[in-house]
KOLMI-238847 format. One record per residue: x, y, z of N, C-alpha, C in turn; residue number from 1; chain. Coordinates in Angstrom, 3 decimals. Layout:
// KOLMI-238847
+----------+----------+----------+----------+----------+----------+----------+----------+----------+-----+--------+
|      n_u |      n_v |      n_w |     ca_u |     ca_v |     ca_w |      c_u |      c_v |      c_w | num | chaine |
+----------+----------+----------+----------+----------+----------+----------+----------+----------+-----+--------+
|        X |        Y |        Z |        X |        Y |        Z |        X |        Y |        Z | NUM |      A |
...
+----------+----------+----------+----------+----------+----------+----------+----------+----------+-----+--------+
This chain:
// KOLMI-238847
+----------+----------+----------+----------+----------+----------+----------+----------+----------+-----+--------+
|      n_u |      n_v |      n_w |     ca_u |     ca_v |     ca_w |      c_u |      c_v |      c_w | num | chaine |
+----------+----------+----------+----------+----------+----------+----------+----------+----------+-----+--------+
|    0.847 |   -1.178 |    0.000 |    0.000 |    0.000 |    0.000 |    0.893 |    1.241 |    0.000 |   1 |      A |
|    0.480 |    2.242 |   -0.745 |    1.511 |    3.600 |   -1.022 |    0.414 |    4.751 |   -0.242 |   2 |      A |
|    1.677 |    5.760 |    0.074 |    0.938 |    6.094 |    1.017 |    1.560 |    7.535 |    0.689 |   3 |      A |
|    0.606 |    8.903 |    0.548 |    1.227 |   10.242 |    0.013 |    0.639 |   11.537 |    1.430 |   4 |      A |
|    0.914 |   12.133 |    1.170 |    0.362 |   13.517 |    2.026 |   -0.426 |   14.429 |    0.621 |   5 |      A |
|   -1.421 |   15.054 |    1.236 |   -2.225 |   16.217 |    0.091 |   -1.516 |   17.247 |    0.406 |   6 |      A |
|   -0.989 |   17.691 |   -0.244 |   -0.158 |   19.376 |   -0.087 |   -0.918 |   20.426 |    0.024 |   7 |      A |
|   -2.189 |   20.013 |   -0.010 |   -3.098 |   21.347 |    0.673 |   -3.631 |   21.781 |    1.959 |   8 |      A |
|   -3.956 |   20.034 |    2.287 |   -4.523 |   19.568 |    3.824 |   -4.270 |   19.395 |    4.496 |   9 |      A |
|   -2.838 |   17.942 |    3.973 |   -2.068 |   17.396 |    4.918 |   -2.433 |   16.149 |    5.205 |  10 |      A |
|   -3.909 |   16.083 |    4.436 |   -4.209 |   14.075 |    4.978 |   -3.405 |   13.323 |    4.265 |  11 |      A |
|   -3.608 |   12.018 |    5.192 |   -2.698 |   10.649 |    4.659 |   -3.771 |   10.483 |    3.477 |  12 |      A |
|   -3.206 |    9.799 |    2.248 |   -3.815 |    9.145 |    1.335 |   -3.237 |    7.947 |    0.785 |  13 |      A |
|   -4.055 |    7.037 |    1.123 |   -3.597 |    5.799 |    1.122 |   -3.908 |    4.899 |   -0.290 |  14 |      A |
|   -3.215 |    3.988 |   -1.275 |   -3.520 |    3.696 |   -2.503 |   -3.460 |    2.243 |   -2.532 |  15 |      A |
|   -4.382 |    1.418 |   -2.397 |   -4.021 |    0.214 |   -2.606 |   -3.754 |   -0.279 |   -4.217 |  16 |      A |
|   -4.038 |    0.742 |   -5.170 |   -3.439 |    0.161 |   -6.450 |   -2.293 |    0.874 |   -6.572 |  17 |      A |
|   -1.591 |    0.559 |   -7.714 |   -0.355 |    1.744 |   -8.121 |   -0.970 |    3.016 |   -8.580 |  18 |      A |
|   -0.170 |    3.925 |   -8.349 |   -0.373 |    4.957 |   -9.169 |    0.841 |    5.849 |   -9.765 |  19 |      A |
|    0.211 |    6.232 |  -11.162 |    1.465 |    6.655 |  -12.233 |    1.910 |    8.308 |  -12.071 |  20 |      A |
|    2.851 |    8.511 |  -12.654 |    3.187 |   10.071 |  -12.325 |    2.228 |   10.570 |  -13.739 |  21 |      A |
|    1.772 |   11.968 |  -13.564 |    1.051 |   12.518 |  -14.210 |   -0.823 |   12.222 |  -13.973 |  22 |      A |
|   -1.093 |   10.964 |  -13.074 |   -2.340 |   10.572 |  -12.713 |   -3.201 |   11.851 |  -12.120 |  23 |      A |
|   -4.068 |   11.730 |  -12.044 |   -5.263 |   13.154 |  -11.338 |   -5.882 |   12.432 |  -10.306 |  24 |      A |
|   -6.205 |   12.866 |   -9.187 |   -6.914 |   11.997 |   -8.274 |   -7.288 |   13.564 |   -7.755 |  25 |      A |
|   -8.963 |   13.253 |   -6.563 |   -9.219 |   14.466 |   -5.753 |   -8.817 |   13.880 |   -4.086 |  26 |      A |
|   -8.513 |   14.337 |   -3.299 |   -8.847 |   14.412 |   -2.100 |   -9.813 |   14.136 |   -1.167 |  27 |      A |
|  -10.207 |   13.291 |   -0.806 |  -11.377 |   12.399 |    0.144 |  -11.467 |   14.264 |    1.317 |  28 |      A |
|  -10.319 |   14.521 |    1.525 |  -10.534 |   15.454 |    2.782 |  -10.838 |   16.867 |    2.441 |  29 |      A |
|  -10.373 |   17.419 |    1.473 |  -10.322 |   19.016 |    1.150 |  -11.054 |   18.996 |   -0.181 |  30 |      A |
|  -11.165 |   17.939 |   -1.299 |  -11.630 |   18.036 |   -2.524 |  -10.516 |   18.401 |   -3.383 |  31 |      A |
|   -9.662 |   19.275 |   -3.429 |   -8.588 |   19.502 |   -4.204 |   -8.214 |   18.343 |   -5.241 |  32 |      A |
|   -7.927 |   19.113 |   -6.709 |   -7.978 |   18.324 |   -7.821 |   -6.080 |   17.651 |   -7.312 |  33 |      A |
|   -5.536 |   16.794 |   -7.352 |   -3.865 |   16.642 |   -7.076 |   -3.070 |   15.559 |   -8.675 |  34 |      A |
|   -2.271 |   15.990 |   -8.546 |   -1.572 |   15.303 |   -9.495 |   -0.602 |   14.484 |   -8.754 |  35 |      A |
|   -0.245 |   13.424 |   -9.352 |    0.980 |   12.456 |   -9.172 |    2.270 |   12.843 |   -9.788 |  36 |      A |
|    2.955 |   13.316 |   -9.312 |    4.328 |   14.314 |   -9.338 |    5.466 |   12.945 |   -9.582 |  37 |      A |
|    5.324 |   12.215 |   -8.826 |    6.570 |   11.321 |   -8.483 |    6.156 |    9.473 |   -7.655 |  38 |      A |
|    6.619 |    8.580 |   -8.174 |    6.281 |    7.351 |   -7.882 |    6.984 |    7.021 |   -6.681 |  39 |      A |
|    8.441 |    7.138 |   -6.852 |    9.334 |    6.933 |   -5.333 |    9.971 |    7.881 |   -5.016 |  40 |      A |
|    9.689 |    8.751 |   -4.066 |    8.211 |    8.223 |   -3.099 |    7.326 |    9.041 |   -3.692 |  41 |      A |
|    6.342 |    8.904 |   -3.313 |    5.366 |    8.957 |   -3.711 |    4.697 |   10.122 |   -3.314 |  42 |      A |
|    4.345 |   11.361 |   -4.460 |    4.397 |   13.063 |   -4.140 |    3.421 |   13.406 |   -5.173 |  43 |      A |
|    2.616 |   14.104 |   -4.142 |    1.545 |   14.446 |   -4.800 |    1.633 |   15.814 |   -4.942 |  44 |      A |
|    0.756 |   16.610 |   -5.903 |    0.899 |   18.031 |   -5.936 |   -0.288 |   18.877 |   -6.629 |  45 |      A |
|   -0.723 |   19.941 |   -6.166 |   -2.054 |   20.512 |   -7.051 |   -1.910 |   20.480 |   -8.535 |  46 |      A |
|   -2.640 |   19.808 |   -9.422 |   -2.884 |   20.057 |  -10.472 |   -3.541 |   21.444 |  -10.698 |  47 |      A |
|   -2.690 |   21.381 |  -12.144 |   -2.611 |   22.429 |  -12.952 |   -3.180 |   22.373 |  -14.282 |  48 |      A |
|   -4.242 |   22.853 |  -15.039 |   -4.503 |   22.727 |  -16.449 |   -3.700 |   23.501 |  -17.218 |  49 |      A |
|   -2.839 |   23.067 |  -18.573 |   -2.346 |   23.566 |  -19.170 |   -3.089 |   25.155 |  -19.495 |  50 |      A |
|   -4.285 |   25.402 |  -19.772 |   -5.021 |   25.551 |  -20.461 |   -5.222 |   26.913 |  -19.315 |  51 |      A |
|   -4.872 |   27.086 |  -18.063 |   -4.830 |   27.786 |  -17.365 |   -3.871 |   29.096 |  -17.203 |  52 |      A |
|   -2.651 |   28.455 |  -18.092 |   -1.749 |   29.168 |  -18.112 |   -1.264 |   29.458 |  -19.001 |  53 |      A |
|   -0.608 |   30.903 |  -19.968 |   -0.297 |   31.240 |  -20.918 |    1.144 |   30.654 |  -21.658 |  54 |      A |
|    1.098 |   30.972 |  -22.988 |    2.320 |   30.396 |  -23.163 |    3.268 |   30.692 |  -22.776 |  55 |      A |
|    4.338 |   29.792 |  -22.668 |    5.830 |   30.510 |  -22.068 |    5.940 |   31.718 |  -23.066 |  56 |      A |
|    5.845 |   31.386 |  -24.262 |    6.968 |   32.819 |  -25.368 |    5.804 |   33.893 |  -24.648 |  57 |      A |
|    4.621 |   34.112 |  -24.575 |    3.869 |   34.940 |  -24.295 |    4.334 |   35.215 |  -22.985 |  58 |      A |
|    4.390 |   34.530 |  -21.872 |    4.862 |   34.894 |  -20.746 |    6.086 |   35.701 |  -20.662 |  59 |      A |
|    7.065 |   35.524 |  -21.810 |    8.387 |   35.909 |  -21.534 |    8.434 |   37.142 |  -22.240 |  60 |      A |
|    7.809 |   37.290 |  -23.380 |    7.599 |   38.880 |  -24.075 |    6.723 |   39.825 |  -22.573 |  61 |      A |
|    5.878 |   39.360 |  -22.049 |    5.162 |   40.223 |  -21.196 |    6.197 |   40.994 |  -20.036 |  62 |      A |
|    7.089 |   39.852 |  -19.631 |    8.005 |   39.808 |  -18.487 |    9.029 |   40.825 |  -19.104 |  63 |      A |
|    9.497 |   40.928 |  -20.187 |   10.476 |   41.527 |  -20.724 |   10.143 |   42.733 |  -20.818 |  64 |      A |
|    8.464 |   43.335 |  -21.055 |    7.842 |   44.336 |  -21.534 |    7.637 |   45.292 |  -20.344 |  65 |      A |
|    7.848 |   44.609 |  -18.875 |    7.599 |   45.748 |  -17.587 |    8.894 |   45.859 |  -17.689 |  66 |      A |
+----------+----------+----------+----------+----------+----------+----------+----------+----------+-----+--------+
């Protein structure tokens, strides 16, 4: 059994199957969407939608522009 912390909450989350890096799972305790960051050990982290965030070249013209 693998066993992670929620980086929002802090609960144990416990997995009796495997789970892969890049997987989505929510949180039994807070709801928070989390991603699978890392297999050993096993690190979870808030997901992020691409789709949320602009492109890098766009990001980096903006950054350059202040």
């Amino acid at each position: 059994m693998a066993v992670a912390l929620c980086p929002e909450c802090e609960a144990e989350l416990n997995f009796d199957s495997p789970v892969r890096v890049g997987e989505r799972l929510f949180c039994p305790e807070c709801d928070i969407e989390l991603e699978v960051i890392s297999e050993k050990p096993l690190t979870l982290d808030c997901a992020f939608d691409d789709e949320d965030w602009e492109d890098e070249e766009d990001w980096d013209e903006d950054w350059e522009e202040e």
